[in-house]
C-alpha positions, 0 to 999 in steps of 0.5 A: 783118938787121932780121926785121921790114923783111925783109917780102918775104921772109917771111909776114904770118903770122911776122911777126904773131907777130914783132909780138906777142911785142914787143907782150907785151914792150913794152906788157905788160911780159912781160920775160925776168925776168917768163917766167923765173919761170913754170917750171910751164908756164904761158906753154904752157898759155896759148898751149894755150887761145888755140890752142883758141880758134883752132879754136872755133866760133862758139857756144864762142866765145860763151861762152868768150871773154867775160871769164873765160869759160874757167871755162864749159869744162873744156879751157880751166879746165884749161888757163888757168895757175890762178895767173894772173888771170881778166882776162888771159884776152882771146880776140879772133878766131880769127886773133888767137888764134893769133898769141897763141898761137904768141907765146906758144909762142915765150916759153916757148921762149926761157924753156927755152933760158934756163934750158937756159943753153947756147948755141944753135946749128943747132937741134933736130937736133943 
């Protein structure tokens, strides 16, 4: 079953996030062998800070979306993987933000199963 032409049955929401991690895969070259080497957490603090900014105000927004703006807030310097350039950091909307992040939640997710090296089976719950 192809998930993207299944769109009945599933939200605009998932299949946003769907599109995106293939956007990050396809056009950012964020391949499997690029995540794997982000053992520090970095692709979930990232998805940390656009979720952050999936929930700022307008004056925030102001200021921490601008080009590096991250540096203005405490929460956002913290969060930000320290390694990875200032010039990443494009916050848009605050729907957009939130389809970054969550894409962003699913590529650590695939990362850890990765390196779990076991099969995937029913889910959490086993």
């Amino acid at each position: 079953m192809d998930i993207i032409a299944d769109q009945e049955r599933r939200s605009r929401a998932i299949l946003d996030v769907i599109r995106e991690r293939i956007r990050q895969q396809r056009e950012e070259r964020w391949t499997a062998e690029h995540d794997d080497r982000h053992t520090g957490g970095e692709l979930a603090r990232a998805a940390a800070a656009y979720a952050f900014m999936g929930a700022a105000t307008e004056a925030q927004r102001a200021v921490f979306g601008a080009p590096e703006g991250y540096r203005h807030s405490a929460v956002l310097s913290d969060l930000w993987p320290c390694r990875w350039e200032g010039t990443w950091w494009k916050p848009k909307n605050p729907r957009r933000d939130l389809v970054r992040a969550a894409a962003l939640i699913i590529a650590e997710i695939e990362r850890l199963d990765r390196a779990d090296n076991s099969p995937i089976a029913g889910g959490e719950n086993e």
